[in-house]
C-alpha positions in Angstrom: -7.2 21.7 9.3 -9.9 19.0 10.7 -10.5 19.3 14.6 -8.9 15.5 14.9 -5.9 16.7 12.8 -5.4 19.7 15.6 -5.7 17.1 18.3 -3.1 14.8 16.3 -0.5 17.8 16.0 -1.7 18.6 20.0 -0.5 15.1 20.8 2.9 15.0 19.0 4.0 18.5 20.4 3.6 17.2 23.9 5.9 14.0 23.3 9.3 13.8 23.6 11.0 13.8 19.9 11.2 10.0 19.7 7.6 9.3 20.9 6.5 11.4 18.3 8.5 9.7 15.7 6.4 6.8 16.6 3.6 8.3 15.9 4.1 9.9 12.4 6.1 6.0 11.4 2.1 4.5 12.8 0.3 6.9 11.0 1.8 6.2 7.3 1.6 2.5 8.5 -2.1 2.7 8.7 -2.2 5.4 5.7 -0.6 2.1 3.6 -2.9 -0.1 5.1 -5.7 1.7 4.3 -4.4 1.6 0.6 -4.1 -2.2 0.7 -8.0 -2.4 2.1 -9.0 -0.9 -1.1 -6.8 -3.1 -3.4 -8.7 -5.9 -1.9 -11.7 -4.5 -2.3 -10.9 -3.9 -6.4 -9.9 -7.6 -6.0 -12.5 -9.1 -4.3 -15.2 -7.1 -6.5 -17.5 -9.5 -8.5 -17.4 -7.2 -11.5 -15.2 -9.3 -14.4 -12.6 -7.6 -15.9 -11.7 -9.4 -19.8 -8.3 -7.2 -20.3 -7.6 -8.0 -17.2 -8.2 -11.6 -17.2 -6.2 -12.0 -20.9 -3.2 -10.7 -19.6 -2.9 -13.4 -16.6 -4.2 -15.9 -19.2 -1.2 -14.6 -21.7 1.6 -14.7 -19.0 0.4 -17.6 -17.5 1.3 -19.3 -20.9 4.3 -17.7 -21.4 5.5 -19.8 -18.0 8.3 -18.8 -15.6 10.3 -16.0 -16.3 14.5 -16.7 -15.6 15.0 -15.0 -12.5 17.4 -11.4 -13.3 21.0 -11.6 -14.0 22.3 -8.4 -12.8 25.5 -8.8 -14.5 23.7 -8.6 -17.8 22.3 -5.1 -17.0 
């Protein structure tokens, strides 16, 4: 375990129950958030990518989709 991990488990066995709730729902909200910072970074990346590019081309000619009709399902 890293020394910030042992201060992190420090922390939430000094808080009351609920407090320490709060801090495991923060830490998976910046554990996602870190996972978007790197989607944008694939995304904003000069580098071309063709497959990518044909397959928006192709559904972009294909046009809208009908929305889901859950009673067909």
């Amino acid at each position: 375990m890293t020394a910030v991990a042992k201060m992190l488990v420090k922390i939430v066995d000094a808080l009351p129950e609920e407090k320490a709730r709060e801090v495991v729902d923060f830490a998976r909200y910046l554990q996602y958030q870190s996972g978007d910072l790197e989607w944008e970074r694939i995304i904003d990346s000069p580098h071309s990518r063709p497959k990518l590019d044909a397959f928006a081309e192709a559904a972009l000619r294909e046009g809208v989709a009908e929305p889901l009709d859950h009673g067909k399902l």
